[in-house]
C-alpha positions, 0 to 999 in steps of 0.5 A: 424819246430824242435819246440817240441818232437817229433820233434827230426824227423823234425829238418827243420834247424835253427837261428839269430846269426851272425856265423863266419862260413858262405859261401864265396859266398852265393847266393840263391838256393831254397826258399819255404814256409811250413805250420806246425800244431801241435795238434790245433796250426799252423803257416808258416815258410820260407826255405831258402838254400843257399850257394856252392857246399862245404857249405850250410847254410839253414834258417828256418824263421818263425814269432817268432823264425829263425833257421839257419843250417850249412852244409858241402859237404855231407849235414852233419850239422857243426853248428846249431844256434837258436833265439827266442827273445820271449823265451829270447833263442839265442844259438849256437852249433857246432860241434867239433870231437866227441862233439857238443858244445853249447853256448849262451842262453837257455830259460834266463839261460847261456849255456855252455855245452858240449854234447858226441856223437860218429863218426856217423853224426849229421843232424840237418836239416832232410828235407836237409840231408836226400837227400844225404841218399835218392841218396845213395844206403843204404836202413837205415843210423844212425845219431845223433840229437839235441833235441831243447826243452832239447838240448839233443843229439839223436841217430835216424835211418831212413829208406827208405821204397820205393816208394809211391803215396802221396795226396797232393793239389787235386794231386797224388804225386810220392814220396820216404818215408823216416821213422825215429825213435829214435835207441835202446829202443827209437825204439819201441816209436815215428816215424815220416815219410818224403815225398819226391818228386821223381823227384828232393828229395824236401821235400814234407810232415812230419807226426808224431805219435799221443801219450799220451801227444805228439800231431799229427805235420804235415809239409806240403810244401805250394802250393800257392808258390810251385808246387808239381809236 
């Protein structure tokens, strides 16, 4: 649930600040319960997509930090806002033209920093704006990232790579995989992959490398609330 590198690639959308960008009537649309394991640790969060056909706010929601992302028509993210009390971390980012621009607090410290990037998009939420890419006839697209640990921007391309039978709860799921990785030199290190269920682009599993120092991260969606057919 963007909690650590590499999870630059799952970026699940996240956050607990009040946003002056909010839809005018928001109303629930999907709801679904993940499970994320990451080397020996786990825990469930909440996805929760609501809003309009012109603006999407999804909420990611687990016991210990929330997530909120804002998105626009084409599933681009505008804001992206993350709390978590523990880590005495409430921040807010938002981008304007060719800039994300982040406020609040970072880990105890004040932050008020302003990050280039350039005219590609900014997906803050994977799991969410990779179904416009799955819907559009482009076999890779490029986008920008945050990083959640550094706050740093990433430039990341993901991929099709067609159709695929996938294991999940004791069934065989049809599926479209997406691969996603860092651009440049960054594209010979870490890859992640989404799953998505064929019949309606839900997000159904991400897998991520095992490398020195980064454990193997799973996000899995919970079949006791979810059917994966």
């Amino acid at each position: 649930m963007d909690l650590s590198y590499p999870s630059f690639i799952l970026c699940l959308a996240l956050a607990g600040l009040s946003l002056t960008f909010a839809p005018t009537s928001s109303y629930a649309l999907e709801t679904h319960r993940y499970l994320e394991h990451s080397g020996d640790e786990s825990h469930y969060f909440d996805w929760i997509l609501s809003g309009s056909k012109d603006c999407l706010e999804l909420r990611a929601v687990a016991s210990f930090e929330e997530h909120r992302t804002i998105m626009d028509k084409d599933l681009a993210t505008r804001q992206w806002s993350l709390s978590n009390p523990k880590e005495k971390t409430a921040l807010d980012a938002r981008r304007e033209g060719d800039y994300i621009v982040l406020k609040g607090l970072f880990k105890g410290d004040p932050l008020d920093k302003r990050l280039d990037i350039d005219e590609a998009p900014w997906f803050q939420s994977l799991s969410t704006s990779l179904r416009a890419f799955l819907e559009s006839p482009d076999r890779s697209t490029v986008f920008w990232t945050l990083r959640p640990d550094k706050l740093t921007a990433l430039k990341v391309r993901a991929t099709k790579k067609g159709a695929d039978l996938l294991d999940l709860g004791n069934r065989k799921v049809e599926t479209q995989r997406i691969e996603v990785g860092l651009t440049g030199v960054g594209s010979l290190f870490a890859r992640g992959n989404y799953w998505f269920r064929a019949s309606d682009r839900l997000f159904l599993h991400y897998q991520g490398p095992r490398l020195p120092g980064i454990p193997l991260t799973t996000i899995t969606l919970e079949p006791r609330r979810d059917s994966y057919e």
